[in-house]
C-alpha positions in Angstrom: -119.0 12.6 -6.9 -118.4 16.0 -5.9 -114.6 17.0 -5.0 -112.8 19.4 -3.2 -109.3 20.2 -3.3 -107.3 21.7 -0.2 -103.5 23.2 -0.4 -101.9 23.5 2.8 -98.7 25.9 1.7 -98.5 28.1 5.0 -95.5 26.3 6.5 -92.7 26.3 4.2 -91.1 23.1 5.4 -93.9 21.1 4.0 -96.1 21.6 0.4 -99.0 19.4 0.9 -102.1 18.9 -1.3 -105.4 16.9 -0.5 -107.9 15.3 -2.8 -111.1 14.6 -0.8 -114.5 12.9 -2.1 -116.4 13.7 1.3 -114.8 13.2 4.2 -112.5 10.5 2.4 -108.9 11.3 1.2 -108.9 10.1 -2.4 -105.2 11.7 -2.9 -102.5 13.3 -1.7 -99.0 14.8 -2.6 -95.9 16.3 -0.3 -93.0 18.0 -0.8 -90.2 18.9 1.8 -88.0 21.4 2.1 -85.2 18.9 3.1 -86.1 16.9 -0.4 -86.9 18.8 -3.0 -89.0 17.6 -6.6 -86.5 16.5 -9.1 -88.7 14.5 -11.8 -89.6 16.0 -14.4 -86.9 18.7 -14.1 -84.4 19.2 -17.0 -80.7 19.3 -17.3 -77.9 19.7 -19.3 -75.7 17.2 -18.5 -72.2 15.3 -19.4 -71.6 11.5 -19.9 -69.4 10.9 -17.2 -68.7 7.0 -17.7 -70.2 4.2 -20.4 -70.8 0.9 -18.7 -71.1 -1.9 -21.6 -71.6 -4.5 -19.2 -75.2 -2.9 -18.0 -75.7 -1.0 -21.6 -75.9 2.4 -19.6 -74.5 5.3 -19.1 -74.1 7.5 -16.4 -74.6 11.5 -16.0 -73.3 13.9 -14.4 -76.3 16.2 -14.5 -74.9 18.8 -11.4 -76.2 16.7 -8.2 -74.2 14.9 -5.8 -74.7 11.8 -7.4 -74.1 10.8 -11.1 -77.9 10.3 -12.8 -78.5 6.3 -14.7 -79.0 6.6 -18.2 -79.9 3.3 -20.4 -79.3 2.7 -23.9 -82.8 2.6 -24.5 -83.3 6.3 -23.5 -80.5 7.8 -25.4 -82.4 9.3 -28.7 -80.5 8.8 -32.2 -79.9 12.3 -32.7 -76.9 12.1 -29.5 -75.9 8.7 -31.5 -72.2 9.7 -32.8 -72.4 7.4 -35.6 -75.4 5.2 -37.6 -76.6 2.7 -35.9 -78.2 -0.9 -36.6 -80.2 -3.2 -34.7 -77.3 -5.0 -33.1 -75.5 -1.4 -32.3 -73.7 -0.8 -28.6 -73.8 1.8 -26.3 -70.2 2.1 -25.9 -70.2 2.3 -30.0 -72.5 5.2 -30.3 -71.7 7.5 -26.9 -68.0 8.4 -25.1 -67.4 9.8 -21.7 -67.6 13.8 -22.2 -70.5 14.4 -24.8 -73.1 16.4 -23.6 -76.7 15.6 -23.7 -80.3 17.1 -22.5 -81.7 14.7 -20.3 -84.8 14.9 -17.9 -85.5 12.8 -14.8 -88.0 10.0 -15.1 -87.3 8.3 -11.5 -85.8 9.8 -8.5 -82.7 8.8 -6.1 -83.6 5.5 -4.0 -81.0 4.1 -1.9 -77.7 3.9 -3.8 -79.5 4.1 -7.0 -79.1 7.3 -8.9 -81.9 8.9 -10.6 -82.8 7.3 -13.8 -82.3 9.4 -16.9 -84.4 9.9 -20.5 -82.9 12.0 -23.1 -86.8 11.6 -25.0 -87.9 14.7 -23.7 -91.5 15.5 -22.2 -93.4 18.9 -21.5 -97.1 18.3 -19.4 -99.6 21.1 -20.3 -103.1 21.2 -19.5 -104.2 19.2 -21.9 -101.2 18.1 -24.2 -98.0 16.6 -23.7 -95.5 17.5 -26.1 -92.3 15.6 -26.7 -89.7 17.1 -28.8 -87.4 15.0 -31.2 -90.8 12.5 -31.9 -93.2 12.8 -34.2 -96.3 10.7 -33.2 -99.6 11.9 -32.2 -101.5 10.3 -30.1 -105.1 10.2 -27.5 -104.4 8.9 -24.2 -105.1 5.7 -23.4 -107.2 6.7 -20.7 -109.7 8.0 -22.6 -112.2 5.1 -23.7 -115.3 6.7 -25.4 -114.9 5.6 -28.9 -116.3 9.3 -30.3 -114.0 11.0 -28.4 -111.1 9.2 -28.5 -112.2 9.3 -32.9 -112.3 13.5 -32.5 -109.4 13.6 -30.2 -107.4 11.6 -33.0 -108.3 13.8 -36.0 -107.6 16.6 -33.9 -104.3 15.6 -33.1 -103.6 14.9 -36.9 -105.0 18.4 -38.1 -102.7 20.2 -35.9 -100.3 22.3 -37.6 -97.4 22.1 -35.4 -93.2 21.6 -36.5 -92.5 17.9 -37.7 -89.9 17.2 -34.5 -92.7 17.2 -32.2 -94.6 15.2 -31.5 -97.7 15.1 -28.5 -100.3 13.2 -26.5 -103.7 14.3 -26.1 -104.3 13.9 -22.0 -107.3 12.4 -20.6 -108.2 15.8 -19.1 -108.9 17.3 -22.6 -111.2 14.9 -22.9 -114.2 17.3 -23.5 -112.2 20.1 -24.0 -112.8 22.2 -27.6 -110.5 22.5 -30.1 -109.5 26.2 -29.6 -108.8 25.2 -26.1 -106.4 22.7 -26.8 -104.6 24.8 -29.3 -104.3 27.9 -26.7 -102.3 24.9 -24.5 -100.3 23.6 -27.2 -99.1 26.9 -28.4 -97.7 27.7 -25.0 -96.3 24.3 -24.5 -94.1 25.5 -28.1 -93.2 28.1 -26.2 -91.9 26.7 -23.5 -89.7 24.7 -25.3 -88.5 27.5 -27.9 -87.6 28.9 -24.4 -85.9 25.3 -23.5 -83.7 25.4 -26.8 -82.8 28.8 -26.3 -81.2 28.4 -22.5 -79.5 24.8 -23.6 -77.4 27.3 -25.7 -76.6 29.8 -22.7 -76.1 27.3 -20.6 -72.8 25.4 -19.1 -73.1 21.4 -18.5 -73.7 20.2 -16.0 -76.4 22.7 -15.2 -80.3 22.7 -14.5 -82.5 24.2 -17.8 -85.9 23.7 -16.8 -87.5 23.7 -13.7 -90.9 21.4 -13.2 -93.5 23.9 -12.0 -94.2 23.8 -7.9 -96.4 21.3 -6.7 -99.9 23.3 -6.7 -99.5 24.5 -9.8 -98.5 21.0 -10.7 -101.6 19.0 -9.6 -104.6 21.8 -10.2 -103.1 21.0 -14.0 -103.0 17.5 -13.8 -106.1 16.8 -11.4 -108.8 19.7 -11.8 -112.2 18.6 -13.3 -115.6 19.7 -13.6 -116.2 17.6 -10.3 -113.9 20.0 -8.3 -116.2 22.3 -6.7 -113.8 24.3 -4.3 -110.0 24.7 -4.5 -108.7 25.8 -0.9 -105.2 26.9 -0.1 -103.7 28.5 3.3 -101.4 30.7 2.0 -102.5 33.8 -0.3 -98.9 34.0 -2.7 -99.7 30.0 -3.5 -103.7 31.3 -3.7 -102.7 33.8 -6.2 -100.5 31.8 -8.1 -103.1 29.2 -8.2 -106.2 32.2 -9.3 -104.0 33.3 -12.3 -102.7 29.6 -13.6 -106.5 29.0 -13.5 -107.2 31.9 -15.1 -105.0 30.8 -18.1 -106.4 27.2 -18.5 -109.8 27.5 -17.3 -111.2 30.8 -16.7 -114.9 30.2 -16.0 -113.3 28.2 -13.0 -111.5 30.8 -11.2 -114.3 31.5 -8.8 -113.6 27.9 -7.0 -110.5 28.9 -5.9 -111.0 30.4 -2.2 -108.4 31.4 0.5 -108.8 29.3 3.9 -109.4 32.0 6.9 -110.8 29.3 9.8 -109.3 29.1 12.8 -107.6 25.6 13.1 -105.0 24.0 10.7 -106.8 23.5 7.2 -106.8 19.8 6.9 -108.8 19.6 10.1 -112.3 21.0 8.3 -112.4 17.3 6.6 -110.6 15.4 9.5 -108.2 14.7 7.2 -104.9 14.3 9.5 -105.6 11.3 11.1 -106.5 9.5 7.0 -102.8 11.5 6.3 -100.8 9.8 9.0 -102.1 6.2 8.2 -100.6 6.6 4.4 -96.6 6.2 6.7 -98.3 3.1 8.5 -97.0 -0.5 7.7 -100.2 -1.8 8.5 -103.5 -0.6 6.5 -107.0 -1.3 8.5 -110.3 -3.0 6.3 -113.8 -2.0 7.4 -114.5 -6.2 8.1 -111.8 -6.6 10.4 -108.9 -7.4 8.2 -105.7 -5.7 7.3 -103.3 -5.3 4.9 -99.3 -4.8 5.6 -97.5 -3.1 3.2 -93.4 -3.6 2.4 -91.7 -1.4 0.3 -87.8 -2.7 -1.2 -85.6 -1.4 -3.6 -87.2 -4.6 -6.0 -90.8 -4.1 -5.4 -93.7 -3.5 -2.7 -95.6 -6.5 -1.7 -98.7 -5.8 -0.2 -100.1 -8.9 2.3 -104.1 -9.3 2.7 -105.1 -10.6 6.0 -108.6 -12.1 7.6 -107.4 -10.3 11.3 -110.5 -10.9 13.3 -112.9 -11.5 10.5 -111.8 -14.8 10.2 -114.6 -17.7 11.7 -115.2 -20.9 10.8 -118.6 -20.1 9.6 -118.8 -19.8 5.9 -115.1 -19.5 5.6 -115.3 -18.9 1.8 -117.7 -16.0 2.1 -115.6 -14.5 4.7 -112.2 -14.6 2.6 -114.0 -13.2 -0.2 -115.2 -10.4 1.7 -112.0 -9.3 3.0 -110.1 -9.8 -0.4 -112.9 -7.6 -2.4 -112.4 -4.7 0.2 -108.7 -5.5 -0.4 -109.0 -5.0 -4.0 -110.9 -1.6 -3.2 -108.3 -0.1 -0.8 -104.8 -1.4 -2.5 -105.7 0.7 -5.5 -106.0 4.2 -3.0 -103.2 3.2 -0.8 -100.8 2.9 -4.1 -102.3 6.1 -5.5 -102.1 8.0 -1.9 -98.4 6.8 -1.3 -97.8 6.7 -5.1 -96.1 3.2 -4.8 -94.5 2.3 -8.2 -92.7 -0.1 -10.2 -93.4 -3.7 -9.5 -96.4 -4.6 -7.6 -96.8 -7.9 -5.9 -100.0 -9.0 -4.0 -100.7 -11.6 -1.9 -104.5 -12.5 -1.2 -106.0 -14.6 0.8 -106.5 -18.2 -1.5 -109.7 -18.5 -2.8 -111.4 -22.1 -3.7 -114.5 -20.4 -5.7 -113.6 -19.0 -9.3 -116.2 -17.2 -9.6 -114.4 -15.0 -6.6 -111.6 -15.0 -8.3 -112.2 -13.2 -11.1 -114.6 -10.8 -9.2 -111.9 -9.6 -7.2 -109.4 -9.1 -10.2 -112.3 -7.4 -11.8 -112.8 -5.2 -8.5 -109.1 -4.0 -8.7 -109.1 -3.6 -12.2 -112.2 -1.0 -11.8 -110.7 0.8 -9.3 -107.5 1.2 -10.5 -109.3 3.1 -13.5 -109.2 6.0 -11.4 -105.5 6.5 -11.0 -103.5 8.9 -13.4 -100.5 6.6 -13.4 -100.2 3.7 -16.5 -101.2 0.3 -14.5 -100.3 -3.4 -16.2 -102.3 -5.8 -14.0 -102.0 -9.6 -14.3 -104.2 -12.6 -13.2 -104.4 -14.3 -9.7 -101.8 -17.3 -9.4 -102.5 -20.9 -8.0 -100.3 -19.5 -5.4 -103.1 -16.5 -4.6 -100.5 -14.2 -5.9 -101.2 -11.1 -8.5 -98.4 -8.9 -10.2 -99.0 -5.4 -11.5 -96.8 -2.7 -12.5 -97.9 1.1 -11.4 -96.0 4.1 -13.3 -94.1 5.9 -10.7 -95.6 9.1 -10.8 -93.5 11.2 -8.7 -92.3 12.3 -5.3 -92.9 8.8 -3.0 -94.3 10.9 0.3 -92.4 8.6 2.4 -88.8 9.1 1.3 -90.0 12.9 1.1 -91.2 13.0 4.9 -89.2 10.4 6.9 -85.4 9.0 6.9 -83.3 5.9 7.1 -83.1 5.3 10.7 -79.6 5.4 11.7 -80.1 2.5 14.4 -81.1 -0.2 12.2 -80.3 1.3 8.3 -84.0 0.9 7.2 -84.0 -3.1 8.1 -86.0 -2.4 10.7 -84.1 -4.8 12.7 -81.5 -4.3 15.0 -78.7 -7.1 16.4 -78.7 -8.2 19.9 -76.3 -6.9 22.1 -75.0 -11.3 22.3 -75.0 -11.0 18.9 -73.0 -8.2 18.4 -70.7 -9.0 20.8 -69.8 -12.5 19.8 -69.0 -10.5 16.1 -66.8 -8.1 17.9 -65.0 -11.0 19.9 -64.7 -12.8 16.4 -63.2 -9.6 14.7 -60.4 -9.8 17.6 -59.9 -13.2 17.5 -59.2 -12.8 13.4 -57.3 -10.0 13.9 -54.6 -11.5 16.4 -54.3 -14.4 13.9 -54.0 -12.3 11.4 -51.5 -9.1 12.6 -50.0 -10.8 15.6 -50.0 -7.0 17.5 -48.9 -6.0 20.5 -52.5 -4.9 21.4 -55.9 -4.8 20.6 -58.4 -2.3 21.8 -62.3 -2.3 20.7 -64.7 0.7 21.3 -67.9 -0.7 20.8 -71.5 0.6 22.6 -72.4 0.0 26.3 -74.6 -2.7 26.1 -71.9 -4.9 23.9 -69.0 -3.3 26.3 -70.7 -4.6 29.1 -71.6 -8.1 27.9 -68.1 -8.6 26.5 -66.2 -8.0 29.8 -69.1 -10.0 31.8 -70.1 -12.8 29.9 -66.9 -13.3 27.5 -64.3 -12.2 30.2 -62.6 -15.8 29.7 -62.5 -15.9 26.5 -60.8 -12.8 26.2 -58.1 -13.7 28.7 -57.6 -17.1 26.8 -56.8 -15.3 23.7 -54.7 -12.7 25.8 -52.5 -15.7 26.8 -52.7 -17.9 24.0 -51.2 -14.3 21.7 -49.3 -12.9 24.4 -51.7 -9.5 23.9 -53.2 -6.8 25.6 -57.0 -7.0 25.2 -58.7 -3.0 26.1 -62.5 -3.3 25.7 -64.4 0.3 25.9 -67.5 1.5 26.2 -69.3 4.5 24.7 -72.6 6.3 24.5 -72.5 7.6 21.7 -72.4 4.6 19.7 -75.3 2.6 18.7 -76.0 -1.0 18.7 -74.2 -2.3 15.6 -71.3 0.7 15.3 -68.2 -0.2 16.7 -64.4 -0.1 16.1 -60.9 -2.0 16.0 -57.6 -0.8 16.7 -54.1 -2.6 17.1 -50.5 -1.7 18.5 -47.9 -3.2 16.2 -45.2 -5.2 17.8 -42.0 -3.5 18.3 -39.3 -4.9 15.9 -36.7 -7.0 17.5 -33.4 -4.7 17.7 -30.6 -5.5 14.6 -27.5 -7.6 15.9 
């Protein structure tokens, strides 16, 4: 089906990229200004600490928080001494050595960025990993002749014995001398790599992942793209002349946007754009799907909503779970959801529904770049998958941890609240016996303290001989609040 790609680059605050198959949004990809893109980039870096308990290191890589390294990702040649299948981290690494790593996995929460020191370079249509020395087709490609040409061509390459390189599924139908030109300059790049490791300080940034247009015209353009068009002429130049290098028969489809309105709104694509932040995801019968993202996993909830009836209940539930097993697939692709993937349909008596709808997700998933691991549906109506994390998550890159409920999404009762502060007191006067207690706490739980719990703050006044000062203030929120105490004067020497 024919495609069109539009980059909307004229605001600098926000990069944003659209994938559209008609008037539906088949992809999507954001960057910020206020987060930048970080995987994929390259550093040299310094062990900072060994932790044998986790068999992990962690880097200081020049960012504000030390990167996650596991044993597993630490290639021989950093290895101080020979190893053997039982080795330890903490025998092979020490706090101080320097090492090239790149970033496989952003910052989430309190979790540093996760670490590789098993380098990886995307071209056009290679990938090419330094310090390894297979050859390989991806697995993505599954016509047996090509995947057979692809393979011999990947063996007949004369390139250095240390590298090693993938085959992507874009090169596909590419010729021989095409994939060459690409690997040549992916050698270059990392002669040019090697060269700056040498000039440059740890901890320190060596190579920069190209900018996000440049990024997905690589990785996404195909034959089906008809039109590339971008908002901004420097990005529509940059994006001309990078086609020019990998595809110049192509160059003609990229155009500069001149309408009147905000580019995204030729393919009414704003509205599709804002439900990708929505919780809950809307199916064509009536049903729904709710979508929680933790630090552990995403689990994705199918619901009937008002396609549910008592007539041909079956029928129904498997209509609403096949559309499910269409729509989960774009949602994780659109928001680029990784890691562990749990979802929960809506139980099915009829096996033969069953395994159409694990078949249904399996097909659709086919068209996502990311590696997918899909399992069966449980007993339970439960299936796991696993989804490669492909990049920025558009969330974390457009929205914040809200400072009222610290991304819960729950915030305590003002009761609630209060009865913890009046607690806090209480343990306090048992604990420092002080002169005085004063709590600043906000002006909802100010105000229920010194209505509703006025007696029980003068029963602990006079059962500790205390002072008791409760304040208000505005510019607290619900859960923030204080404590402070006035010593007891010391009884004078005799």
């Amino acid at each position: 089906m024919t495609q069109n790609m539009l980059i909307n680059a004229v605001h600098p605050e926000e990069f944003r990229v659209a994938l559209v198959e008609g008037q539906s949004l088949e992809g999507f990809f954001i960057e910020t200004a206020s987060r930048g893109k970080f995987v994929g980039n390259i550093y040299k870096g310094i062990i900072a600490h060994v932790q044998p308990s986790l068999q992990a290191s962690f880097v200081n890589y020049g960012t504000d928080k030390n990167g996650f390294l596991p044993f597993p990702e630490i290639h021989p040649e950093y290895h101080q001494k020979e190893t053997t299948e039982s080795a330890r981290i903490q025998d092979v690494i020490s706090p101080g050595q320097e090492v090239l790593v790149q970033v496989v996995k952003e910052e989430i929460g309190n979790k540093g960025a996760l670490l590789t020191t098993y380098i990886s370079l995307a071209g056009r249509d290679v990938v090419l990993m330094p310090g390894q020395s297979q050859r390989g087709v991806s697995r993505k490609i599954e016509d047996d002749a090509q995947r057979e040409r692809l393979k011999q061509l990947a063996n007949d390459l004369t390139i250095p014995d240390e590298l090693g390189i993938i085959i992507r599924t874009v090169a596909e139908n590419r010729t021989k001398r095409e994939i060459v030109k690409d690997l040549n300059h992916m050698v270059r790049v990392w002669e040019e790599i090697k060269k700056r490791v040498q000039e440059t300080a740890a901890p320190g940034l060596i190579y920069k992942e190209q900018d996000l247009a440049i990024r997905v015209v690589r990785d996404f353009f195909n034959a089906d793209i008809k039109t590339i068009l971008i908002d901004d002429k420097d990005v529509h130049r940059r994006v001309k002349e990078f086609l020019r290098i990998i595809s110049p028969k192509q160059q003609h489809s990229v155009k500069f946007y001149k309408g009147d309105g905000p580019i995204f709104v030729k393919y009414n694509l704003e509205d599709q754009i804002e439900q990708i932040f929505q919780r809950k995801v809307s199916l064509k019968s009536g049903g729904y799907l709710i979508i929680d993202q933790t630090e552990a996993l995403v689990a994705i909830d199918v619901n009937s909503g008002k396609s549910g009836s008592n007539v041909a209940l079956e029928e129904t539930v498997y209509k609403v779970n096949m559309e499910a097993a269409t729509e989960i697939p774009r949602q994780l692709r659109l928001r680029d959801l990784g890691g562990l993937i749990v979802i929960d349909f809506i139980d099915m008596r009829d096996r033969r529904h069953i395994r159409d709808v694990e078949r249904k997700l399996k097909d659709e998933t086919k068209k996502d770049k990311a590696k997918i691991t899909i399992g069966r549906i449980s007993r339970f109506g439960l299936l796991e998958l696993s989804r490669q994390y492909l990049g920025l998550n558009i969330q974390r890159g457009s929205y914040k941890e809200c400072s009222t409920c610290q991304g819960t999404g729950l915030v305590r009762s003002p009761e609630a609240t209060a009865l913890c502060y009046l607690r806090k007191i209480w343990l306090t006067l048992v604990q420092k016996n002080p002169a005085g207690v004063k709590a600043t706490v906000s002006l909802d739980v100010a105000n229920y303290l010194l209505n509703q719990k006025r007696i029980d703050l003068s029963r602990l006044e006079e059962r500790y001989d205390v002072n008791i000062s409760i304040e208000g203030s505005s510019h607290l929120m619900p859960h923030e609040g204080n404590l402070e105490f006035t010593a007891r004067e010391s009884p004078p020497q005799t």
